[in-house]
C-alpha positions as a printed Julia matrix, in Angstrom:
323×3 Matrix{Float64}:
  61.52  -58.73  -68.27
  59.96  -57.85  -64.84
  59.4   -53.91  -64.06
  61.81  -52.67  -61.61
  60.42  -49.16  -61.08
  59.37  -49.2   -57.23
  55.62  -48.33  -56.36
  57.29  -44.81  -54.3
  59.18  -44.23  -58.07
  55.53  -44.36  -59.61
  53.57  -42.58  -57.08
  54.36  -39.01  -58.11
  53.3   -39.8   -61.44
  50.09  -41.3   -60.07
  49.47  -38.02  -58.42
  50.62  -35.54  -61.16
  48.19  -37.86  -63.37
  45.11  -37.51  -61.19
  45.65  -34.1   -60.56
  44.08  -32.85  -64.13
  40.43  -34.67  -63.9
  40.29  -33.73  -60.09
  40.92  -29.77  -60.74
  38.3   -29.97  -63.49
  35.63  -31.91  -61.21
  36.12  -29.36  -59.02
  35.6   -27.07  -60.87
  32.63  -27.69  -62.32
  31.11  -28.63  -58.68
  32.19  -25.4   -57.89
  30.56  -23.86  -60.47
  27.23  -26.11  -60.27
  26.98  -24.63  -56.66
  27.83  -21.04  -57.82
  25.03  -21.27  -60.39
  21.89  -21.66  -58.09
  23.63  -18.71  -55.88
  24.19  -16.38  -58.83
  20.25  -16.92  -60.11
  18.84  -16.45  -56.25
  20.88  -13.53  -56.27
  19.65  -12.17  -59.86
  16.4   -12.34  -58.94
  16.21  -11.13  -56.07
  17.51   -8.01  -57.75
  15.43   -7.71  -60.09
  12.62   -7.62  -57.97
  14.18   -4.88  -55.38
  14.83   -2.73  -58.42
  11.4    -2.92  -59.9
   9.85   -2.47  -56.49
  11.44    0.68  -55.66
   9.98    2.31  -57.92
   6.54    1.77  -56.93
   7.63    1.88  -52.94
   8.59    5.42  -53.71
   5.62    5.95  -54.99
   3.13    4.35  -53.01
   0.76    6.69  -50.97
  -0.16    4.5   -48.17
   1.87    2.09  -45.69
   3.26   -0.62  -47.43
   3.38   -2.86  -44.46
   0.11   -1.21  -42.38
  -2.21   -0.82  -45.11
  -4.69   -3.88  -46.05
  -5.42   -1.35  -49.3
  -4.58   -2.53  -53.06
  -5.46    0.03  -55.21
  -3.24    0.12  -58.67
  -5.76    1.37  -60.66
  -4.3     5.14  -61.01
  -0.49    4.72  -61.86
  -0.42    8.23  -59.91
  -1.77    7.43  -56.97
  -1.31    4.09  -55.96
  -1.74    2.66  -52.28
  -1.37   -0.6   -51.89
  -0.09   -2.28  -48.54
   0.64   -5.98  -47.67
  -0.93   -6.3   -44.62
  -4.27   -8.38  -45.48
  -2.09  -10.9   -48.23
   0.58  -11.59  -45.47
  -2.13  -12.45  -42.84
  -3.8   -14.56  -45.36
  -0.1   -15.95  -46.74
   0.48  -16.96  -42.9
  -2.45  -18.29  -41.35
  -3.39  -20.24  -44.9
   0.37  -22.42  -44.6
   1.2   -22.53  -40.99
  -2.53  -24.14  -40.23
  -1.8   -26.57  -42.93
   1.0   -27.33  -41.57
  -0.66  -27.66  -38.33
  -2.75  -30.38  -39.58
  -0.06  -32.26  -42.36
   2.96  -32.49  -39.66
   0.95  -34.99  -37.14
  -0.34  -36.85  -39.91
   2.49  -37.61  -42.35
   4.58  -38.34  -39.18
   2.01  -40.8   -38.64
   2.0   -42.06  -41.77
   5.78  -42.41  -42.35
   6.06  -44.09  -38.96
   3.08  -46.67  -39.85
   5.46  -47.25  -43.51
   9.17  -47.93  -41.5
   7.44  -49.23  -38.21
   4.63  -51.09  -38.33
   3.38  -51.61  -41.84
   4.24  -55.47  -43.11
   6.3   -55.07  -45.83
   3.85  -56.16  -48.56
   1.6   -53.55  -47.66
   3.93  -50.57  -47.07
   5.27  -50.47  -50.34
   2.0   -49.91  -52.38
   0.9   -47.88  -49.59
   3.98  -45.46  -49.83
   3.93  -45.35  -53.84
  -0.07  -44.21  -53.28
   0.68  -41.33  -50.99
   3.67  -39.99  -53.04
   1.1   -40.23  -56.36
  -0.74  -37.81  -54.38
   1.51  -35.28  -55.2
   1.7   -35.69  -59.13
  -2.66  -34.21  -58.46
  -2.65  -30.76  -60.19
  -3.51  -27.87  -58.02
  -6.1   -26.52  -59.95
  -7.8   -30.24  -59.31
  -7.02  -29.64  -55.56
  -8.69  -26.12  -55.85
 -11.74  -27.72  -57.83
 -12.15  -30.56  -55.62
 -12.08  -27.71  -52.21
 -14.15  -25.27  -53.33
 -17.09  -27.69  -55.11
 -16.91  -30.7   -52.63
 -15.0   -29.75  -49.53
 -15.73  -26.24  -48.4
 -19.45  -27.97  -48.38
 -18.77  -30.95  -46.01
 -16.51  -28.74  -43.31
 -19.45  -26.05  -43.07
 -20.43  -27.56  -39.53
 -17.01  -27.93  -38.39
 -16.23  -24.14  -39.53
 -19.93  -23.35  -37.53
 -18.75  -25.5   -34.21
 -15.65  -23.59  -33.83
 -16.51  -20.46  -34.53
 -20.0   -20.84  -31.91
 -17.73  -22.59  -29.46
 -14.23  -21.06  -29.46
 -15.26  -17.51  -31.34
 -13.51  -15.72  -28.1
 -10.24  -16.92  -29.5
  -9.15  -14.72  -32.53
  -8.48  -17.49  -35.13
 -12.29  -18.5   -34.63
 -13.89  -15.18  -34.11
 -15.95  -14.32  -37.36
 -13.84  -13.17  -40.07
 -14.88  -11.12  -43.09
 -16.17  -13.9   -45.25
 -19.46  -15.79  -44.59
 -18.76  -19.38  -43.42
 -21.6   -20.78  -45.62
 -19.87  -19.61  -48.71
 -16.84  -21.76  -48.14
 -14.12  -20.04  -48.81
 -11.96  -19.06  -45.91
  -8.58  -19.47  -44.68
 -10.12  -22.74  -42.68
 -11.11  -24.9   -45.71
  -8.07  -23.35  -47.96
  -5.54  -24.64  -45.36
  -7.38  -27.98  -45.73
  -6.78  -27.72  -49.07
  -3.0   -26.98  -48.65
  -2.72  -29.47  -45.7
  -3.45  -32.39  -48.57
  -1.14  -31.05  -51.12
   1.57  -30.7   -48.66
   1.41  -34.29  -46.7
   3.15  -35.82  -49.86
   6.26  -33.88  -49.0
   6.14  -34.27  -45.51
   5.46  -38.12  -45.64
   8.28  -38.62  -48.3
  10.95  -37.15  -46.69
  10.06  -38.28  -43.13
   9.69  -42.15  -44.52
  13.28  -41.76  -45.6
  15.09  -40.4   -42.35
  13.13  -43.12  -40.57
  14.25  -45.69  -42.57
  17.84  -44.91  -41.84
  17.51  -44.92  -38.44
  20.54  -47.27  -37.07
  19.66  -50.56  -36.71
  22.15  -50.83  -33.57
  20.26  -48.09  -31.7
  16.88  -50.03  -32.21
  18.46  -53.46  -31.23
  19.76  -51.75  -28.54
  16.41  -50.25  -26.65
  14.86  -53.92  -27.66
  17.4   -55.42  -25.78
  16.87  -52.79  -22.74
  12.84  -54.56  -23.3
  11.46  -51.3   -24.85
   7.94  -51.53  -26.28
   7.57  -50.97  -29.7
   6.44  -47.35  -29.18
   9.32  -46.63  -26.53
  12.07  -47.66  -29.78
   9.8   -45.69  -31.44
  10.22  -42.46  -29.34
  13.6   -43.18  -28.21
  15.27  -43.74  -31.12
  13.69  -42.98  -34.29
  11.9   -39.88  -33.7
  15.3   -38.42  -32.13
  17.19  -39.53  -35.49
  14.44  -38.28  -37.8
  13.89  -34.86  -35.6
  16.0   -32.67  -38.22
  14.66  -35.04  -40.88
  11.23  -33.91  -40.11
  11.89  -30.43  -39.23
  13.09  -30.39  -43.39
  10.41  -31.88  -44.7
   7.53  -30.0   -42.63
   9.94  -26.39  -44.07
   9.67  -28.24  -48.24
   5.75  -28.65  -47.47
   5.52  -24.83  -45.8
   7.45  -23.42  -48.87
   4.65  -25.31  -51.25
   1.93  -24.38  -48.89
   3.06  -20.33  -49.22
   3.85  -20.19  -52.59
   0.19  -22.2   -54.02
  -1.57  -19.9   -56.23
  -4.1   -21.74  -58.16
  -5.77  -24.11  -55.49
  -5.43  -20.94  -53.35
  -7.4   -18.5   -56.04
  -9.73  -21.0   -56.78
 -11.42  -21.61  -53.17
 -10.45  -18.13  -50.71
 -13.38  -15.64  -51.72
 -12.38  -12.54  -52.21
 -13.26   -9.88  -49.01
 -14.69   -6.66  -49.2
 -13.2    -5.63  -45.86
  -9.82   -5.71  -43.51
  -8.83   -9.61  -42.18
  -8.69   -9.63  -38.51
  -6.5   -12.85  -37.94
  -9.0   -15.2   -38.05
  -8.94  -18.33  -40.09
 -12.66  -17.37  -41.68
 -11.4   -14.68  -42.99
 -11.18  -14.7   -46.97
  -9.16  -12.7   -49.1
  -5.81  -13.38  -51.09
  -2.49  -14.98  -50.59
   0.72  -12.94  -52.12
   0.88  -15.48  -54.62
  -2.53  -15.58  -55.95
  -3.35  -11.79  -55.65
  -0.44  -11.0   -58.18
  -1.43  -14.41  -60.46
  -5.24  -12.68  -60.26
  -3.85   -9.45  -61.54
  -1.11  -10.45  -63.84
  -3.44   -9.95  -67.06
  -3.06   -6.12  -65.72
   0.41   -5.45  -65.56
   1.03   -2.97  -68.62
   2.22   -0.29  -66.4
   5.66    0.06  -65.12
   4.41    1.5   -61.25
   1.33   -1.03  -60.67
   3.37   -3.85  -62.09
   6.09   -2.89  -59.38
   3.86   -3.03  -56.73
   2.93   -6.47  -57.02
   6.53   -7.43  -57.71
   6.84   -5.59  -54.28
   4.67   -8.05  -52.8
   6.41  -10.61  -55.07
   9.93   -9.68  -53.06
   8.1    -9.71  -49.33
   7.3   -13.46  -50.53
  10.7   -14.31  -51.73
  12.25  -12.81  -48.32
   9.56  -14.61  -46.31
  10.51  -18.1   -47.68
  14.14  -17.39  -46.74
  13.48  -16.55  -43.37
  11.32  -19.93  -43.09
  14.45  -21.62  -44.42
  17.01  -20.2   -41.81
  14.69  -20.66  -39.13
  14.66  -24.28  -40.17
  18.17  -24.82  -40.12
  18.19  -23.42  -36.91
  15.95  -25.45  -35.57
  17.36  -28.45  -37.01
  20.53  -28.06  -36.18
  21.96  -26.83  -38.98
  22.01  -30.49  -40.36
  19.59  -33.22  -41.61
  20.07  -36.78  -40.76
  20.51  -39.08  -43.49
């Protein structure tokens, strides 16, 4: 015998039977978000509460001073000054020199590339980002600090009136300066920046591009109508993922900057240490509860600075990312 209950009769129990698995997927969304939140959140705490300490203690400027000295648990004086300079200059010129080129790149892959050759093309440039660091740090300090030397010389006899090529407080000939260690970090970073910007571009909407080819655009006038509008925000992402690696390397970074015996004066042949690999130089050291702290102070400024690199990349993008 046919059903006679009505599909408005059933409805309610459709809902009131749904209702269980949706609460619980909820839920546990809710709770998969709250988790990243809650650890941020730890650690940031713990670091502010094992800085103060040391803060509190410190006898010079922590923000002025381009001193380190955590030798004498009562009298330290250590400052950030020199390790945000280096921090700064180190990822922002890599990402100086990665942006143009993995633009380039991911617009060769989507664009221009036939297919057979993108997609070998695109697997080899995201292998490039399963290399180790400490083989990027190798490979800078032993093969490419040498070949740059003359470039390094060039600027620095040419443009040394500008105060990223004046001389810094490192020898050029030694190799290892801010110069050839944001090489270094331009190469690990391009991965990242190629990746992501390949996969905005891709999604690009076909309509738009038919569109400008119907209006007889070139291929470079789709190009810069349409696809680098869409993938803007897409970009802006990826070039804020590489910056985040390129400020938090330690190893590559340790292995080719040489340390300096004197104050950095902005200057990208300067040498000296990131925040990252001055505390990884020092961490054998920390058996003391105030010279521990004041690397973990320099451990927080880090942790700040990558948030602030963050917002101002949401800001800039928008607040959104395509795709």
């Amino acid at each position: 015998m046919p059903s006679t209950q009505t599909p408005a009769a059933s409805a309610p129990a459709l809902r009131g039977h749904s209702k269980t698995p949706e609460l619980v997927f909820r839920s546990l969304a809710t709770a998969a978000g709250a988790t990243i939140v809650v650890a941020i959140v730890a650690i940031a705490v713990f670091l502010l509460v094992r800085a103060v300490p040391s803060i509190n203690a410190n006898e010079a400027n922590f923000f002025t001073s381009a001193d380190f000295k955590t030798g004498d648990a009562h009298h330290l004086q250590f400052g950030i000054r020199d390790m945000f300079m280096v921090t700064v200059l180190s990822a922002v010129f890599a990402l100086v020199l990665a942006v143009p080129v993995g633009v380039g790149i991911a617009l060769f892959l989507t664009q221009y590339a036939p297919k057979p050759l993108a997609r070998p093309f695109a697997i080899l440039v995201d292998l490039l980002a399963a290399v180790p660091s400490i083989v990027f740090g190798l490979w800078g300090f032993q093969v490419l600090a040498g070949h740059i030397k003359p470039l390094q010389h060039f600027l620095n006899d040419n443009l040394g009136w500008l105060f990223l090529f004046k001389n810094g407080n490192v020898l050029i000939d030694g190799g290892g300066t801010i110069f050839t260690a944001g090489v270094v970090l331009a190469i690990m970073i391009l991965p990242i920046i190629t990746s992501v910007s390949r996969e905005v571009f891709q999604l690009t909407p076909r309509s738009q591009i038919e569109a400008a080819q119907a209006l007889g655009a070139t291929k470079w006038e789709v190009v810069r109508m349409t696809v680098l509008p869409y993938g803007r925000s897409g970009v802006i992402a990826g070039s804020m993922l590489g910056l985040g690696r390129a400020l938090g390397e330690t190893i590559a970074v340790l292995i080719v900057l040489h340390t300096a015996t004197k104050p950095g004066n902005w200057s990208l042949f300067d040498g000296g240490f990131t925040f990252a690999s001055k505390i990884a130089a020092a961490a054998s050291e920390f058996t003391q509860p105030l010279p521990t702290g004041a690397y973990i102070a320099a451990g927080f400024v880090l942790f700040v600075l990558t948030f602030v690199v963050n917002a101002l990349a949401r800001l800039a993008a928008g607040g959104k990312v395509n795709g």
